[in-house]
Structure formats: C-alpha cells, structure tokens
gemmi code that builds the backbone of each chain (N, CA, C; Angstrom):
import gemmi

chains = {
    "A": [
        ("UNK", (24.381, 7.431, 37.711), (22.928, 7.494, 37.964), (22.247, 6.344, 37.256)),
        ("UNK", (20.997, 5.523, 37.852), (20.736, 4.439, 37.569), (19.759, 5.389, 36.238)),
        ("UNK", (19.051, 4.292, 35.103), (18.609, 5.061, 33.887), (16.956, 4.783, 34.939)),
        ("UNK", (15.755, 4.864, 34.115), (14.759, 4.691, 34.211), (14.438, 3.491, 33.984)),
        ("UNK", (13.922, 2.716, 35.058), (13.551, 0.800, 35.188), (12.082, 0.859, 35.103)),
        ("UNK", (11.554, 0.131, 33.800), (10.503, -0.443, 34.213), (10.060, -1.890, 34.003)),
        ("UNK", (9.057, -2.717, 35.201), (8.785, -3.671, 35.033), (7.637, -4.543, 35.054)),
        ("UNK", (7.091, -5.308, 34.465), (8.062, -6.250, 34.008), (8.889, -6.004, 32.430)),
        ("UNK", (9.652, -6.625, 31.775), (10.050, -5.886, 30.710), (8.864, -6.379, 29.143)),
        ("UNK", (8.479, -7.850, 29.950), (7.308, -8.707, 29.016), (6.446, -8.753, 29.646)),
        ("UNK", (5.371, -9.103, 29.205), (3.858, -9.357, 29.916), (2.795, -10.020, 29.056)),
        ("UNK", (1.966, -10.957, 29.350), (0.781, -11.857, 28.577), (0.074, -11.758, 29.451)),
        ("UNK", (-0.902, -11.632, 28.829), (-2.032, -11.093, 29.739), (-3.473, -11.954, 28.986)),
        ("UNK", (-4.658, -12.314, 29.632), (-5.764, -12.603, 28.945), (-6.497, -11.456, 28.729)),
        ("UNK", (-7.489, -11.542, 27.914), (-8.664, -10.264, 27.608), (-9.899, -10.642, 29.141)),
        ("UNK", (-9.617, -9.679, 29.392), (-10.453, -9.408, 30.607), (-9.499, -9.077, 31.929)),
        ("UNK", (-9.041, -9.458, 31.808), (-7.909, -9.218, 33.152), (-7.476, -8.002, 33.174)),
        ("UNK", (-6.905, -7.827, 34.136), (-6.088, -6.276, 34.506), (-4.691, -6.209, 34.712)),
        ("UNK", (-3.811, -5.261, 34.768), (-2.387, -5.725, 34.851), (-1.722, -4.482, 35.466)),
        ("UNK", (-0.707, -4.614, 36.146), (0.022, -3.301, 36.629), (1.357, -3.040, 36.013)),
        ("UNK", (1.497, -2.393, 35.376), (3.351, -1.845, 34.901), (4.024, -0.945, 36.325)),
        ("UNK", (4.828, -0.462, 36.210), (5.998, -0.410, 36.869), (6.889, 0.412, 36.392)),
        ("UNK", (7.357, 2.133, 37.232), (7.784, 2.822, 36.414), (8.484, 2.776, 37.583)),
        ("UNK", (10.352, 3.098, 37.736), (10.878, 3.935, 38.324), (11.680, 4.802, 37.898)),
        ("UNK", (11.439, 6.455, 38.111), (12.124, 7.323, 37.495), (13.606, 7.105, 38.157)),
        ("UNK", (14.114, 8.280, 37.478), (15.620, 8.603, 37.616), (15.807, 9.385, 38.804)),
        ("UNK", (16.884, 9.027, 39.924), (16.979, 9.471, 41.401), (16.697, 10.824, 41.167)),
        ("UNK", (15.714, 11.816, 41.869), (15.856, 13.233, 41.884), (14.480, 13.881, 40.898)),
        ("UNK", (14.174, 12.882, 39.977), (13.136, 13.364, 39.001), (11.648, 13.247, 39.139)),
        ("UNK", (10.565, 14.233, 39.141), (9.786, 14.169, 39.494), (8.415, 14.028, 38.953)),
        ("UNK", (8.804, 14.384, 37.661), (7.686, 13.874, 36.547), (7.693, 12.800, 36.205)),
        ("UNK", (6.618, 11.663, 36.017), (6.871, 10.834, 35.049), (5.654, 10.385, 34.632)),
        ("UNK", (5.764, 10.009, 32.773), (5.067, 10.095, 31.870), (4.571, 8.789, 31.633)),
        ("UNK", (3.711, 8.315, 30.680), (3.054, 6.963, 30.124), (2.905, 7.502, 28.657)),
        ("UNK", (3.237, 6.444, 28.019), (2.950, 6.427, 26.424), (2.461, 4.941, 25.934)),
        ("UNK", (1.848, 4.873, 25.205), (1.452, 3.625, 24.761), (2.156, 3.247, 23.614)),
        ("UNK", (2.509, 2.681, 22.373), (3.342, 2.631, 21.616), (2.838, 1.557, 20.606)),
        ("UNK", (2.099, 1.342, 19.670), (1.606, -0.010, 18.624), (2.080, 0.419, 17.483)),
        ("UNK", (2.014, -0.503, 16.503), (2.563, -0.036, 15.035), (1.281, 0.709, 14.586)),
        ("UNK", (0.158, 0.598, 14.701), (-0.953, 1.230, 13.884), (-1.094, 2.769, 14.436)),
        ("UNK", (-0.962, 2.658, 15.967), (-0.961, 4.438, 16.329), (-0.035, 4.794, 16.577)),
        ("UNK", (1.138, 4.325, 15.992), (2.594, 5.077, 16.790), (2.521, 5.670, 18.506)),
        ("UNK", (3.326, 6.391, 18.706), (3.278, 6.406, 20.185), (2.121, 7.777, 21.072)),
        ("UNK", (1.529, 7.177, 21.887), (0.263, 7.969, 22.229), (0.539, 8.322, 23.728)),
        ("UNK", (0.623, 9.468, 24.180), (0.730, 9.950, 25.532), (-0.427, 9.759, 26.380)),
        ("UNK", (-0.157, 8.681, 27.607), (-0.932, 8.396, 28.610), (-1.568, 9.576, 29.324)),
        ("UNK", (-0.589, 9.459, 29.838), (-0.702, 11.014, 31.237), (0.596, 10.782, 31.924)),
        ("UNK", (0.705, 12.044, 32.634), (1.871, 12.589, 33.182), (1.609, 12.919, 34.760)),
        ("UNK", (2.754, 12.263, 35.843), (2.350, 12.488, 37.116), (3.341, 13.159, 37.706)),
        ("UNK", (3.340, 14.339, 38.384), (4.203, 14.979, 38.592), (4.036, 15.435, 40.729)),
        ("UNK", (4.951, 15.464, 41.656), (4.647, 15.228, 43.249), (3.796, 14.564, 43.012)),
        ("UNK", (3.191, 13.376, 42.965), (1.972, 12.152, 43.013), (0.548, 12.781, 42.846)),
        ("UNK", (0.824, 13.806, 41.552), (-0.170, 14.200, 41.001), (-0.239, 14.110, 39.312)),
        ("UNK", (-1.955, 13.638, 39.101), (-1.636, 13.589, 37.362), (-1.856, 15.278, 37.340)),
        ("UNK", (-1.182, 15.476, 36.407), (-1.795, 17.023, 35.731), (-1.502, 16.616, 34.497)),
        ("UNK", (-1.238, 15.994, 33.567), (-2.005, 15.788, 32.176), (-2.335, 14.750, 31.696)),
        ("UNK", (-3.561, 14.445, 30.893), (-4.404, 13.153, 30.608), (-4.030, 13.357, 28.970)),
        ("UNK", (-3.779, 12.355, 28.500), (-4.092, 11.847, 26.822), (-5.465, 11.254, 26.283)),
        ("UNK", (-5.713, 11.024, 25.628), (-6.953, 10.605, 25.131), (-7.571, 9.023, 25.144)),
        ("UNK", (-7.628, 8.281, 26.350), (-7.585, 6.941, 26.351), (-8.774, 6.650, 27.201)),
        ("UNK", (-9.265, 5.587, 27.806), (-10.564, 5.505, 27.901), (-9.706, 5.364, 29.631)),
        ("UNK", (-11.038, 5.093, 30.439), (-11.053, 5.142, 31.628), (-10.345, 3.780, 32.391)),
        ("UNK", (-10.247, 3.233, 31.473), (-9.540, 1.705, 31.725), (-8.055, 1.631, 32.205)),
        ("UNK", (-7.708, 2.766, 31.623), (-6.089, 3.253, 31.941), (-6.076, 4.427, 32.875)),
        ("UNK", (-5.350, 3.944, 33.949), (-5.436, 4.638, 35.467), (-3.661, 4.884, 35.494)),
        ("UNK", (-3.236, 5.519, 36.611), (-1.812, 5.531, 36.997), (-1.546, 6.222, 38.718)),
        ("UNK", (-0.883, 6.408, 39.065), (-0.794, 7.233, 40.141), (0.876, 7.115, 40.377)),
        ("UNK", (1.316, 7.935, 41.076), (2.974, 8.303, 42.287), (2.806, 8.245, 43.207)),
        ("UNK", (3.648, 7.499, 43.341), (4.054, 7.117, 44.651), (5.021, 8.342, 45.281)),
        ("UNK", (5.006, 8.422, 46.471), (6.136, 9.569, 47.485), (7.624, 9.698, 47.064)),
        ("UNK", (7.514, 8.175, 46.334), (9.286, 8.148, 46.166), (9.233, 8.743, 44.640)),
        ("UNK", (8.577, 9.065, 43.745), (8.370, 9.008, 42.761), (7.985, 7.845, 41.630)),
        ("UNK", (8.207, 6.745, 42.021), (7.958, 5.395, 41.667), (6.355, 5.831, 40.900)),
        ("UNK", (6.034, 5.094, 39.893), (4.441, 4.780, 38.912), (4.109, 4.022, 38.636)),
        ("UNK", (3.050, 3.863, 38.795), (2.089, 2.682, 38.533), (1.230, 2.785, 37.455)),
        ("UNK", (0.691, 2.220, 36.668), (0.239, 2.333, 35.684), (-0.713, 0.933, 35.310)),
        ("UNK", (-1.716, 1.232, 35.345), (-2.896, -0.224, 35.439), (-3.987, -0.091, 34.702)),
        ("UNK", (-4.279, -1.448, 33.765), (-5.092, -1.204, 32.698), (-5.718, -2.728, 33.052)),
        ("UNK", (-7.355, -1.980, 33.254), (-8.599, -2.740, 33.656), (-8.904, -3.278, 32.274)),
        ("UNK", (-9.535, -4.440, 32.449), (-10.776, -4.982, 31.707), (-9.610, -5.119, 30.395)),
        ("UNK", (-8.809, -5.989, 30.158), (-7.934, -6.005, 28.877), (-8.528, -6.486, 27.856)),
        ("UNK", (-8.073, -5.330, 26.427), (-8.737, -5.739, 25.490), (-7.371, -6.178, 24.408)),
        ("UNK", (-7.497, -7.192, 23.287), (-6.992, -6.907, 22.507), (-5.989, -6.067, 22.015)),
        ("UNK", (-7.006, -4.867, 21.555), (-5.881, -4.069, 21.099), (-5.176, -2.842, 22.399)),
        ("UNK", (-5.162, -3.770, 23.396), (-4.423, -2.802, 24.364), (-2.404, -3.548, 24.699)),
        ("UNK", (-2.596, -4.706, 23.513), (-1.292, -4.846, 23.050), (-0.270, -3.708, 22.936)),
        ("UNK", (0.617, -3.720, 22.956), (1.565, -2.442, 22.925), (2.858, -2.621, 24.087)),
        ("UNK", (3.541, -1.554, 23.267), (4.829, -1.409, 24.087), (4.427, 0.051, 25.142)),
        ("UNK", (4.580, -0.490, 26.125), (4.148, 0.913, 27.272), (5.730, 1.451, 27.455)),
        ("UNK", (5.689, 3.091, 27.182), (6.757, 3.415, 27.808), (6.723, 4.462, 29.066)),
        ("UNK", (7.479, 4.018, 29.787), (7.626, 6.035, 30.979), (8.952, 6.510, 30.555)),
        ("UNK", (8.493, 7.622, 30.792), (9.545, 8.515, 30.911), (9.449, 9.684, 32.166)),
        ("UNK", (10.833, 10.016, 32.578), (10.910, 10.722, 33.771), (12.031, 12.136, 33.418)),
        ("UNK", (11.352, 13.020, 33.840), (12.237, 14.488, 33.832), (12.196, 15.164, 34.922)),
        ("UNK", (13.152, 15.831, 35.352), (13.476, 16.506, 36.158), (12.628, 17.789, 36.864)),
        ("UNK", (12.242, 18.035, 35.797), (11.328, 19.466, 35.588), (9.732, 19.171, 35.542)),
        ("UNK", (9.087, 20.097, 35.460), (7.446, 19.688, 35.176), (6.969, 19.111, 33.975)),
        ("UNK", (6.540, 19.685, 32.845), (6.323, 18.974, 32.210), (7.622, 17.809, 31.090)),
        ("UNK", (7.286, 17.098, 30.897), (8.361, 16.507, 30.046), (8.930, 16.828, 28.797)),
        ("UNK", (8.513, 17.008, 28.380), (8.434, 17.661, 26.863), (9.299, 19.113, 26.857)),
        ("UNK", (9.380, 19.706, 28.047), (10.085, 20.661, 27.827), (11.399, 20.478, 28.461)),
        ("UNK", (12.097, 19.325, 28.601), (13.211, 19.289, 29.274), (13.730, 17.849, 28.544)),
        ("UNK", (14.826, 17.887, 28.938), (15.358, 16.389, 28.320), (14.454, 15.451, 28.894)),
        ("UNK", (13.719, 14.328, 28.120), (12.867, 13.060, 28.982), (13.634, 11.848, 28.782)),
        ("UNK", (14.147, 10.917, 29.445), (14.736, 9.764, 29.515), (13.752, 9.113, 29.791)),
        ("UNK", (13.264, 7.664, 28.886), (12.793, 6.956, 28.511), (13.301, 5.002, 29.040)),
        ("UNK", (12.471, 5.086, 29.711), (12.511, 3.409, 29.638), (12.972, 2.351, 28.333)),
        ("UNK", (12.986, 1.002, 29.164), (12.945, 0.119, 28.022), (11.372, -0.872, 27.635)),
        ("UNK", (10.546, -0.022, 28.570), (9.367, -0.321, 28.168), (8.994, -1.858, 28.441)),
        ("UNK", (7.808, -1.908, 29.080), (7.401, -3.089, 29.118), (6.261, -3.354, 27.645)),
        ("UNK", (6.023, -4.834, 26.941), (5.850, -4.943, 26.102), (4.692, -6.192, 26.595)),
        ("UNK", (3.719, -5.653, 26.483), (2.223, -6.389, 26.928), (1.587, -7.044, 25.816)),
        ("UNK", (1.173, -8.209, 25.855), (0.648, -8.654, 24.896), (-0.997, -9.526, 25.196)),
        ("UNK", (-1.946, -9.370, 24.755), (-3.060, -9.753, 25.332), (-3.774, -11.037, 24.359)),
        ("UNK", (-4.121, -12.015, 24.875), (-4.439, -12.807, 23.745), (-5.892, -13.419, 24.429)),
    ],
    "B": [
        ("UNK", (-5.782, 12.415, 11.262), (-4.820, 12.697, 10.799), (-3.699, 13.086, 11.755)),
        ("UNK", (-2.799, 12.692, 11.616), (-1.590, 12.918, 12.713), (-1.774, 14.237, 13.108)),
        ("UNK", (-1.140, 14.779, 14.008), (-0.812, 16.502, 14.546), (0.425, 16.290, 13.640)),
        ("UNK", (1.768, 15.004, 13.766), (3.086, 15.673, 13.306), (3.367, 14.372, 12.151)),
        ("UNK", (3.904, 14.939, 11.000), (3.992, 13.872, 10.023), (5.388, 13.904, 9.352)),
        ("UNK", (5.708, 12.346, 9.525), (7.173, 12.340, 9.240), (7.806, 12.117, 7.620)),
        ("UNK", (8.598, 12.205, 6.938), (8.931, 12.100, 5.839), (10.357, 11.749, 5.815)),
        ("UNK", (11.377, 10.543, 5.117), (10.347, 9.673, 4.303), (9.465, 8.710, 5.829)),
        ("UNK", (9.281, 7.619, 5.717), (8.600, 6.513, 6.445), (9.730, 5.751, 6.745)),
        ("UNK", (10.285, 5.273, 5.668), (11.173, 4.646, 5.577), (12.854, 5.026, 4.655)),
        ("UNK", (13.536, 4.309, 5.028), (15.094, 5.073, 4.329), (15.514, 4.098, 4.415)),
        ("UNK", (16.395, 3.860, 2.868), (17.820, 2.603, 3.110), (18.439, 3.470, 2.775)),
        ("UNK", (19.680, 3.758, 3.169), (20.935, 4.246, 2.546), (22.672, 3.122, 2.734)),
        ("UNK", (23.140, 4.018, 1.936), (24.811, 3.246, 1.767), (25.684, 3.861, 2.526)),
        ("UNK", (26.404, 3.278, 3.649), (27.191, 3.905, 4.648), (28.099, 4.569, 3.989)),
        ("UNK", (28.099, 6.111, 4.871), (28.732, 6.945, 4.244), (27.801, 7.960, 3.543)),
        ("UNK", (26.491, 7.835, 3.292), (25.812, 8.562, 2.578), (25.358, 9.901, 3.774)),
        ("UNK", (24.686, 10.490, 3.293), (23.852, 11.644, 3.603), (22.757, 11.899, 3.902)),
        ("UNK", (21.531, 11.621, 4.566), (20.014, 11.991, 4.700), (19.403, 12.934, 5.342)),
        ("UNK", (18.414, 13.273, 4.965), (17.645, 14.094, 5.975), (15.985, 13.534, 6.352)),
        ("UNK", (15.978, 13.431, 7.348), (14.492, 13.099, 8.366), (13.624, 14.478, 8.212)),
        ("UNK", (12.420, 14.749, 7.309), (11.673, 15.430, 7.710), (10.190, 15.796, 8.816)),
        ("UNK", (10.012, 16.309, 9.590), (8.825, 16.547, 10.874), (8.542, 18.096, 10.233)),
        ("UNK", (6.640, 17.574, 10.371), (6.365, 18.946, 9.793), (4.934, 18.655, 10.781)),
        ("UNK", (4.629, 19.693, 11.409), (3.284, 19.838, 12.062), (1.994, 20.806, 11.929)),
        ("UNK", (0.767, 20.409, 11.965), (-0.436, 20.666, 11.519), (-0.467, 22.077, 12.819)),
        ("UNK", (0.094, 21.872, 13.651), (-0.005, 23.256, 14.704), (1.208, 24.145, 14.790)),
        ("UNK", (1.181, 24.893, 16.008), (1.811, 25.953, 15.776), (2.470, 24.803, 17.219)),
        ("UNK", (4.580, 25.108, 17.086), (5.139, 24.428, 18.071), (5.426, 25.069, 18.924)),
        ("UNK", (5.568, 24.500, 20.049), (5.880, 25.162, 21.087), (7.423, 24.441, 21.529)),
        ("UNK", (8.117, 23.744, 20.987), (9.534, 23.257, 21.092), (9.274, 21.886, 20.305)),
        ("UNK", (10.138, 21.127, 19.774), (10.386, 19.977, 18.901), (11.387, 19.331, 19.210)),
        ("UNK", (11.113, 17.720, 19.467), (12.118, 17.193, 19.966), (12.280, 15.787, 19.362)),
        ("UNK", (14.190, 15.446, 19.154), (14.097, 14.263, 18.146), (14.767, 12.961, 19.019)),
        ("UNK", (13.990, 12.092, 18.876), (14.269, 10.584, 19.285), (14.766, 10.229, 18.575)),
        ("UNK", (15.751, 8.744, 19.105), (15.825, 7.667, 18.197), (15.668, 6.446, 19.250)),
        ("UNK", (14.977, 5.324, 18.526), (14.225, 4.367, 19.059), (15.149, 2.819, 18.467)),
        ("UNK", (15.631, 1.658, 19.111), (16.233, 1.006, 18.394), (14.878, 0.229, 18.633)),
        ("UNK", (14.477, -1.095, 17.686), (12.781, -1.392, 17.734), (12.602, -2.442, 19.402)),
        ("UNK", (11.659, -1.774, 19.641), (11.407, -2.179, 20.557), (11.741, -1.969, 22.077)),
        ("UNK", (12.577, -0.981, 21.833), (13.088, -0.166, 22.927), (13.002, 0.960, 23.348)),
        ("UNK", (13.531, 1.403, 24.282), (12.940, 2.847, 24.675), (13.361, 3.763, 23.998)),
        ("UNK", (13.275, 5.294, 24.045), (13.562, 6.207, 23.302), (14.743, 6.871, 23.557)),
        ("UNK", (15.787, 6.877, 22.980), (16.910, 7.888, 23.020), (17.210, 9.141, 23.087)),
        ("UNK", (16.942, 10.119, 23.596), (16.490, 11.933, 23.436), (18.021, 11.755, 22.373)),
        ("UNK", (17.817, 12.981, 21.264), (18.904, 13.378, 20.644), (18.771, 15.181, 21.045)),
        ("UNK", (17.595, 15.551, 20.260), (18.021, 17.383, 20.497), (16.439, 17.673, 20.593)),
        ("UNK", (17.124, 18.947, 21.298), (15.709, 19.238, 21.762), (15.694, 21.075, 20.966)),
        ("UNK", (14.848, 21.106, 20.206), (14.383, 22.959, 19.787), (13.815, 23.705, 20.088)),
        ("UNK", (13.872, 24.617, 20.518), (13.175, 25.869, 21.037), (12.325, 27.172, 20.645)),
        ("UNK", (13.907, 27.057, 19.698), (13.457, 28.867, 19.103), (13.798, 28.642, 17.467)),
        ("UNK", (12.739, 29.527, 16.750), (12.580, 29.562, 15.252), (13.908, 29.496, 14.451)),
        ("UNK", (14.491, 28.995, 14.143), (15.925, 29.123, 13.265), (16.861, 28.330, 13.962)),
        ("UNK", (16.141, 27.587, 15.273), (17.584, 27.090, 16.212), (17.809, 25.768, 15.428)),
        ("UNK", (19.266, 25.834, 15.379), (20.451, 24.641, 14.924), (21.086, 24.100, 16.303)),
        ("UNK", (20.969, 22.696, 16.319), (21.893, 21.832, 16.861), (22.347, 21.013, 16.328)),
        ("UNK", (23.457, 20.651, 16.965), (24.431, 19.304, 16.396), (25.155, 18.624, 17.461)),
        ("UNK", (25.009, 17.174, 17.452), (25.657, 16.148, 18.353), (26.300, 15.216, 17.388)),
        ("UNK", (27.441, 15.216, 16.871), (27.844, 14.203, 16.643), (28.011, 14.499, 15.120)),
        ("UNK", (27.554, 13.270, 14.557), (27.098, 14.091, 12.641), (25.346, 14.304, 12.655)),
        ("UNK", (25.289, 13.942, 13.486), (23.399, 14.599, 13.846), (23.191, 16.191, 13.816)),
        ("UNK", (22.049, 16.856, 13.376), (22.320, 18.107, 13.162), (20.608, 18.348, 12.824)),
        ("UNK", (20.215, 18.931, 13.501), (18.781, 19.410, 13.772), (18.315, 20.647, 13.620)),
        ("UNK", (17.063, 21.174, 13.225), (17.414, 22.791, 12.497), (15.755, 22.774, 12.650)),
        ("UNK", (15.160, 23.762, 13.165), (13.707, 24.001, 13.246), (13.448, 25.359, 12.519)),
        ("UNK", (12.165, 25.361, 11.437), (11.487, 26.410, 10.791), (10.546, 26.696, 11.815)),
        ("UNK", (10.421, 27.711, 12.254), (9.066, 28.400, 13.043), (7.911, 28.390, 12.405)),
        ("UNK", (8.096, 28.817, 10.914), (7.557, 29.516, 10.549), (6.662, 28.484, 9.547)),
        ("UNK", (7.522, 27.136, 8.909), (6.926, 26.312, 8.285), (6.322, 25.125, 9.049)),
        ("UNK", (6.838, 25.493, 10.533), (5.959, 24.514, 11.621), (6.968, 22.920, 11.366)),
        ("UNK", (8.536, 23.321, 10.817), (8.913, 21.856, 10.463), (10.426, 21.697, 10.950)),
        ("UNK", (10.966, 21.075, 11.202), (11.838, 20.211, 11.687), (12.668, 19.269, 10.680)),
        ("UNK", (13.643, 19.556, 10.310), (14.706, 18.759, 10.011), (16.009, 17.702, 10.495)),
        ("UNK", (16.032, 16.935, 10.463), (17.063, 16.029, 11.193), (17.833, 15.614, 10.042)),
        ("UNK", (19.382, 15.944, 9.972), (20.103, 15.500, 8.828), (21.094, 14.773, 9.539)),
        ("UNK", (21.413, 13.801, 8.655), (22.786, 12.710, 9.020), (24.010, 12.547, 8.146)),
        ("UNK", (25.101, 13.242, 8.541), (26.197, 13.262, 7.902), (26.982, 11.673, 7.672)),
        ("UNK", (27.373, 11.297, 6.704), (28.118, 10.078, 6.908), (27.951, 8.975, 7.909)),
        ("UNK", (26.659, 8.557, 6.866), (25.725, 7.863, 7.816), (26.475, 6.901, 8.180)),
        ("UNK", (26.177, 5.710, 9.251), (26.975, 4.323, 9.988), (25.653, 3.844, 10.220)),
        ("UNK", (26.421, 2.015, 10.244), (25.095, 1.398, 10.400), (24.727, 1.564, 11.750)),
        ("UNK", (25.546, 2.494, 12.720), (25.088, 2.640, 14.070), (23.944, 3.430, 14.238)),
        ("UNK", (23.914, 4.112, 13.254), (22.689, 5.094, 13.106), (21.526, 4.313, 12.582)),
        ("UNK", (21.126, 3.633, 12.035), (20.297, 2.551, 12.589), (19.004, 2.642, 13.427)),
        ("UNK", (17.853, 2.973, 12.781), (16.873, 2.477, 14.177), (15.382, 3.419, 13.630)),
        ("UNK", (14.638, 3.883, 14.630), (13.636, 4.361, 14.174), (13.698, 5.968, 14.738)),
        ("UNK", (13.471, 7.014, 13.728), (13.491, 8.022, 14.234), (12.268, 8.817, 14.520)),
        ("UNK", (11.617, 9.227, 15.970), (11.142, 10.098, 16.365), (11.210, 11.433, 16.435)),
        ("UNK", (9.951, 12.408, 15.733), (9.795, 13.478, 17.091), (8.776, 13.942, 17.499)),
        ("UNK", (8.931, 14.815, 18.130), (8.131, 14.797, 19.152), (7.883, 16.288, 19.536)),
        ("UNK", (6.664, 16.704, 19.923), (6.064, 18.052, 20.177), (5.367, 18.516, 21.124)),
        ("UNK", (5.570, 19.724, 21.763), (4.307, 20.134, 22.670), (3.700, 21.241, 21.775)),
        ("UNK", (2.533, 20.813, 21.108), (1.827, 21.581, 20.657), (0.637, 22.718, 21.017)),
        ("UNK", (1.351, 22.534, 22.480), (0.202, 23.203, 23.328), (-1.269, 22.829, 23.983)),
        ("UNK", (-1.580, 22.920, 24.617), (-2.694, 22.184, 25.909), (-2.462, 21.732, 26.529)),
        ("UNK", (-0.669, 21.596, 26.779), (-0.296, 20.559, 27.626), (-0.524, 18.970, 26.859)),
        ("UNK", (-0.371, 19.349, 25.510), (-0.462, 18.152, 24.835), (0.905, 17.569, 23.964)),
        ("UNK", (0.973, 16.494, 24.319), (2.404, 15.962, 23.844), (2.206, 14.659, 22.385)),
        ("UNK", (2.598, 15.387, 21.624), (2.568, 14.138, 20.967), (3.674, 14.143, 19.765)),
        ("UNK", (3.838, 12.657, 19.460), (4.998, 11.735, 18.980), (4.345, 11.854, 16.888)),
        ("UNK", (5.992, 12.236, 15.792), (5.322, 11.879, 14.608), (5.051, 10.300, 14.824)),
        ("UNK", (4.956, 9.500, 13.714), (4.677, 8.452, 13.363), (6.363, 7.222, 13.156)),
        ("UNK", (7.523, 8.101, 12.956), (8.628, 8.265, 12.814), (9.126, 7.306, 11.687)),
        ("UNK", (10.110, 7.255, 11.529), (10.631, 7.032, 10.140), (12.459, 6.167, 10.440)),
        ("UNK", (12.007, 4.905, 9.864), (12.606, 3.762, 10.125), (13.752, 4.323, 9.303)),
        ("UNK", (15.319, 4.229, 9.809), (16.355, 4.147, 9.311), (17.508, 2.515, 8.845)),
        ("UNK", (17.729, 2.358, 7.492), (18.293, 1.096, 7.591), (19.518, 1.723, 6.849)),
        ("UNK", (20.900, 1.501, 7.639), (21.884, 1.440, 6.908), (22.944, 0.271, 6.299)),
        ("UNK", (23.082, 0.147, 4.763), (24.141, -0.699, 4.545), (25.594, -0.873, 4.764)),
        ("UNK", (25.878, -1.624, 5.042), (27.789, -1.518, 5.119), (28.093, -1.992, 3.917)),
    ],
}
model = gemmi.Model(1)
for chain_id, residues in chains.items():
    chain = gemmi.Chain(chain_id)
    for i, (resn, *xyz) in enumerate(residues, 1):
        res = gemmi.Residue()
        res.name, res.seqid = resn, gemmi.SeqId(i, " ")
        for name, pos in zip(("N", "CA", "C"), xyz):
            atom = gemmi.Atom()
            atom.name, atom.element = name, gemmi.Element(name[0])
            atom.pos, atom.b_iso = gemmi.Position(*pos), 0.0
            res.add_atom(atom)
        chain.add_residue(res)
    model.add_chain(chain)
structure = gemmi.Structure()
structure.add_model(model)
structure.setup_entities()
C-alpha cells in the first residue's frame, strides 16, 4: 500500500500570495486531517475532511480553507500569506471517522516558508 | 497554556540506558496517542490508549495510561540511537478536538 503523499514537499511563498498543498490519503481511507506544525506552537489541528466533508475545524482564521475531493485526495489553501504562516503542514489519513481514534498515518509534510 | 504537557522537553541519554517520556493533560482523555517524529518529518503512530490502566508494548517501547491522573507514560528500554527523534502525543480531549503535547526531543549517544 502506497503511504500518504503530499505535495509539494517544499514551498516559498511571498506574503500576500496564496498557495495550495496537496494531500493524498492512503487507498481505501476516508478521513483526512491538516495540522500545522512551527516550533513556537507545536503541532495545531487544521480540520478534518471526511466523504468530501469538513466535520471538524481547529482554531485558525478564515484564511485556511480545505476541501475532498471524490477520490479522497485534499486540498488545503492558505489566502493572503502571512509570515508566520511558515510551518510544516501535515495530513494525515484514517480509515475510520475521526482520526484520533484509529491509527492516523501521517505524511512527510510539505514545509512552506513565506518571506 | 497547552491542553497536554510533555516532560522532560528534552533528553540525552547513553545507549543502552533507560527513559521515560511523560504526557499529562489539563482534561479528562478520551484515548492518548504516542508519535515519534524524526525533525522535519511526518509522524510515526507508535501506540494508541484507550482504557484507564491500558499497557502496550512494541518493541522496547512500552506505553501505560493513568485515567485517573489524566497522564501517559512512554518508557524506553535499552535505548539505540535509532530511537532518536522527537516524541509526540496526542489526544482527543473531547469536542471533537484533537490536539498534539508540545513533545520532547530524544538524543541518543553511542
């Protein structure tokens, strides 16, 4: 079974711009998650999309969007870039509904940097 | 202030030694779950806890949840520098809310 791909694996970005990440879960799995990841907040849960629906939001401003695709595939897009929206983005994909309650396999994260 | 707070932050030990990773949380858990992260990479699931007193073990990894003190232990038998990396965990503390301790960097010597 292929692991969880996301891309790109790097990214530079200017402040103001917008950018899309790139989740593909694991064949068969139907949840998949967003985390943000910096040294100052350790890792912060995006939201979670499960049949190409979010059903849970984390605490982040409106700038950070996502949606599923049919195949399960995620998108994940962050408007108006600021600074500190530097970070390592991760997904993760589980089998089951929410993630947290089942084994979650984890990307290698794309690693955005905004200058 | 965090929901889950890890102890120590940081660890050197001498291969072959012994440690334990402490996770202790400000809520009541609803399952506890331990990562390991090599930097900059994605997260590794190790064990996942359920129920008040539950023990697991993979390997010399060995995981043990208090219900009751809301805390989480991760111990490492005869440590290797393969063990190595940053350790997570991780909680549903309920609301449908997921969140990660701060985790606690492992460095081993050979």
């Amino acid at each position: 079974k292929a692991g969880v791909t996301q891309t790109p694996r790097y990214l530079i970005k200017t402040r103001g711009q917008q950018v899309t990440l790139s989740c593909s879960p694991i064949s068969g799995h139907r949840s998949v998650s967003w985390y943000q990841q910096t040294p100052g907040q350790g890792l912060q849960f995006l939201f979670e999309y499960f049949s190409e629906t979010q059903r849970n939001k984390g605490n982040f401003p409106g700038r950070f969007s996502g949606r599923q695709f049919s195949n399960s595939r995620s998108e994940m897009n962050v408007s108006t870039l600021e600074l500190g929206d530097s970070a390592l983005y991760l997904c993760a994909s589980s089998d089951q509904g929410q993630p947290m309650n089942t084994e979650a396999f984890f990307g290698q994260g794309t690693r955005l940097t905004v200058v | 202030s965090q929901e889950l707070e890890q102890s120590p932050q940081s660890l050197i030990v001498q291969e072959g030694k012994n440690l334990t990773i402490n996770c202790t949380s400000s809520k009541t858990l609803y399952g506890l779950y331990w990562y390991k992260q090599k930097y900059g990479e994605g997260l590794i699931f190790l064990m996942m806890l359920q129920k008040g007193g539950e023990e697991k073990s993979h390997e010399k990894i060995t995981a043990k949840l208090d219900e009751k003190k809301q805390q989480s232990s991760l111990h490492i038998t005869a440590s290797q520098p393969s063990h190595a990396g940053i350790y997570l965990c991780g909680a549903d503390i309920g609301g449908q809310n997921f969140v990660f301790g701060p985790g606690t960097r492992l460095s081993v010597l050979p």
